[in-house]
C-alpha angles and dihedrals in degrees: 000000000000092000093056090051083044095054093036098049098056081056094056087046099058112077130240116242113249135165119250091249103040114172105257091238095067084049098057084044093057091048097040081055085047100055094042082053088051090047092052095049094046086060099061085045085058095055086040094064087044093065091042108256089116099147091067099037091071091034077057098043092049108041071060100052092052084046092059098042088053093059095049089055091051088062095054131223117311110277114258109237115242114250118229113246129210127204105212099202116196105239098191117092115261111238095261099045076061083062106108117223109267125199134162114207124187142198115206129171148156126200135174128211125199085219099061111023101155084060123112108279105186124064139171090214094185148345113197124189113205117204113190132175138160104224098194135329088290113054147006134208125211132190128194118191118181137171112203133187123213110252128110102034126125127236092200087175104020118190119286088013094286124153104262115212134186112317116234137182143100127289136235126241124292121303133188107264092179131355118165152122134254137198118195146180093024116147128302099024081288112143122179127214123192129187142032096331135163100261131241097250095130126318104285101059091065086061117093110231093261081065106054121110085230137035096254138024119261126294085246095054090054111037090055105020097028133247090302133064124283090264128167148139125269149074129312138192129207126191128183105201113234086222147060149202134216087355094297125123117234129203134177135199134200126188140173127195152151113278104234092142103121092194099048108024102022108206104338122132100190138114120285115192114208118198112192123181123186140192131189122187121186091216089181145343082273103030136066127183121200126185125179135173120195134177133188116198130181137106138294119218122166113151111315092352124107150161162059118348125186127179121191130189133190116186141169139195130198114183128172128186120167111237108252089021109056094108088058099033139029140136127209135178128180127188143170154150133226136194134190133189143184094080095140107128093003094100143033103261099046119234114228114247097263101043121104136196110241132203139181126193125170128174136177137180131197118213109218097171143005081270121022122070134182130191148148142218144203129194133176134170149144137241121253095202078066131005097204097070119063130169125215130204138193128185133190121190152204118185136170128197108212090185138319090285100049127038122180123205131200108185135159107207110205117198130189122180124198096229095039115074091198116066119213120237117197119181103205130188109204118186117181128188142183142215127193133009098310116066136162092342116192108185 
């Protein structure tokens, strides 16, 4: 009998393998094994003390009970089960994150005319001041303030015939450029826009004047729609279309507003409806293709003048940039034509019912670095006070980008008018610069 407890005993002591991280449930099984072991073994204590060999029996029942407790201690505490952790995550917007975008953007310049030289040379043109939020997933709200000072703009058909020239004086105090908001990413590609916004007409209208390629807008804008951008108050729609043709991406805008263009408009206080459709075409990895066609329609009233006005424009853009290259190479050209109607009564000479003022305008520029440009313009129009004068201009231009915060312009302007013999030549220097996260923006 002793040699069975002896044998038995060596076999308790050694413990079972058992990885650092066993599943509780094999655990419970071994010492359940070992206490049904121990149970079995008190019982034959038991019997042992019976027949009188009592000292033994609890050398016996205790080198077993070490044994089992051994091999209790091999397999390691039970393994605490992982809790489960949860991150709680704030969903409401820190203070900062409620602070709008805030950028301040100016146009400064300087030019020079053989004509008037006695005439200011140095002007701070604008400083705009950009506010921009995202209110909520849903819309964003954005606010331009600018105060701009006259210099730089063209009077392509001054009053009594007589040669324009730049235009020069102080400005007033800061006014709202823009100030709308906008909806986007609702259902169906349809995004809303609501408040005194650049309108779709083209591409161009919708750029503030620091971001233009050239120091002015075309002969044709400002002859029909003034030296500023087509800008009133109102509701637009924007739709994305969910299909395409011949691999381009189409797009259309409507937009409704009050007419408080003077150029365009008079004195008119109506409502004006603009329909604007766009395709885009990747031609290539290198090469775009863009073609609009807008079109403002309302009504012109000033004294004893009134009537219909309708202004059309048709407008395309070619750009190519080499993959891999595009920040050191790069061509674009953008050309259009506008029309306007609705001139009877406005001249000297009346316009019959049906006839229209047409202008063309057309510019490039040619990327020779990551930092230096050249391009070129030409503009010519007529004026729809009288469409037997018209006005022509061509630009030439330098420009260096010292970074994406500071551009400086070098640009002759050349304008030649149908009833002035002389032209008039400007040099103009031209430096931009931007503050915060939104600069010369071109969209």
């Amino acid at each position: 009998m002793w040699g069975l407890l002896l044998t038995i005993t060596p076999t308790l002591a050694q413990p079972e393998p058992a990885a650092a991280q066993e599943a509780t449930d094999s655990l419970r099984l071994q010492l359940a094994r070992l206490a049904a072991l121990v149970d079995s073994l008190s019982l034959e204590v038991a019997r042992l003390r019976d027949a009188g060999e009592d000292a033994g029996a609890d050398d016996a029942l205790a080198r077993l009970r070490a044994a089992a407790q051994a091999a209790a201690d091999a397999d390691g505490p039970p393994a605490p089960q992982e809790r489960e952790t949860q991150d709680f995550v704030g969903r409401q917007r820190s203070l900062q994150a409620l602070n709008p975008e805030i950028s301040v953007n100016a146009d400064l310049f300087g030019h020079a005319s053989k004509d008037d030289p006695d005439r200011d040379n140095f002007f701070a043109r604008e400083f705009e001041i950009s506010i921009i939020s995202n209110l909520d997933p849903f819309s964003r709200a954005k606010i331009f303030l600018s105060r701009h000072s006259e210099g730089g703009e063209f009077s392509p058909f001054s009053e009594g015939g007589q040669a324009g020239a730049h235009g020069t004086g102080e400005g007033g105090g800061f006014e709202v450029e823009e100030g709308y908001v906008e909806w986007v990413s609702l259902p169906g590609g349809i995004g809303l826009k609501f408040g005194r916004f650049f309108q779709q007409f083209g591409q161009l209208n919708r750029w503030h004047t620091h971001a233009l390629p050239f120091q002015t807008r075309s002969l044709p804008h400002i002859a029909f729609m003034g030296e500023g951008s087509l800008a009133q108050t109102g509701l637009s729609a924007h739709w994305l279309a969910p299909f395409g043709l011949a691999g381009g991406t189409f797009e259309a805008t409507l937009e409704v507003t009050r007419s408080d263009n003077e150029t365009l408009f008079g004195e008119s206080a109506g409502v004006s409806l603009l329909s604007h459709v766009n395709a885009f075409w990747s031609l290539s990895a290198s090469t775009d293709l863009d073609l609009g066609f807008s079109r403002v329609s309302g009504s012109y009233e000033r004294e004893t003048v009134s009537g219909d006005r309708n202004l059309y424009g048709l407008e395309m853009a070619f750009t190519w940039r080499p993959p891999g290259q595009s920040r050191y190479r790069g061509f674009s050209f953008r050309g259009g034509a506008m029309a306007v109607d609705g001139l009877a009564g406005l001249g000297p000479t009346s316009a019959d019912e049906g006839e229209h003022a047409l202008g063309l305008w057309a510019l490039g520029d040619l990327r020779l670095s990551q930092s230096w440009l050249v391009g070129a313009r030409f503009d010519r129009t007529e004026n729809p006070a009288d469409l037997e004068e018209t006005a022509w201009l061509f630009s030439p231009t330098l420009t260096w980008w010292q970074s994406e915060y500071v551009r400086l312009r070098l640009e002759y302007d050349l304008l030649g008018r149908s009833f002035a013999a002389e032209r008039e030549g400007h040099l103009l220097f031209q430096v931009t610069f931007a503050m915060g996260p939104h600069k010369h923006e071109t969209y």
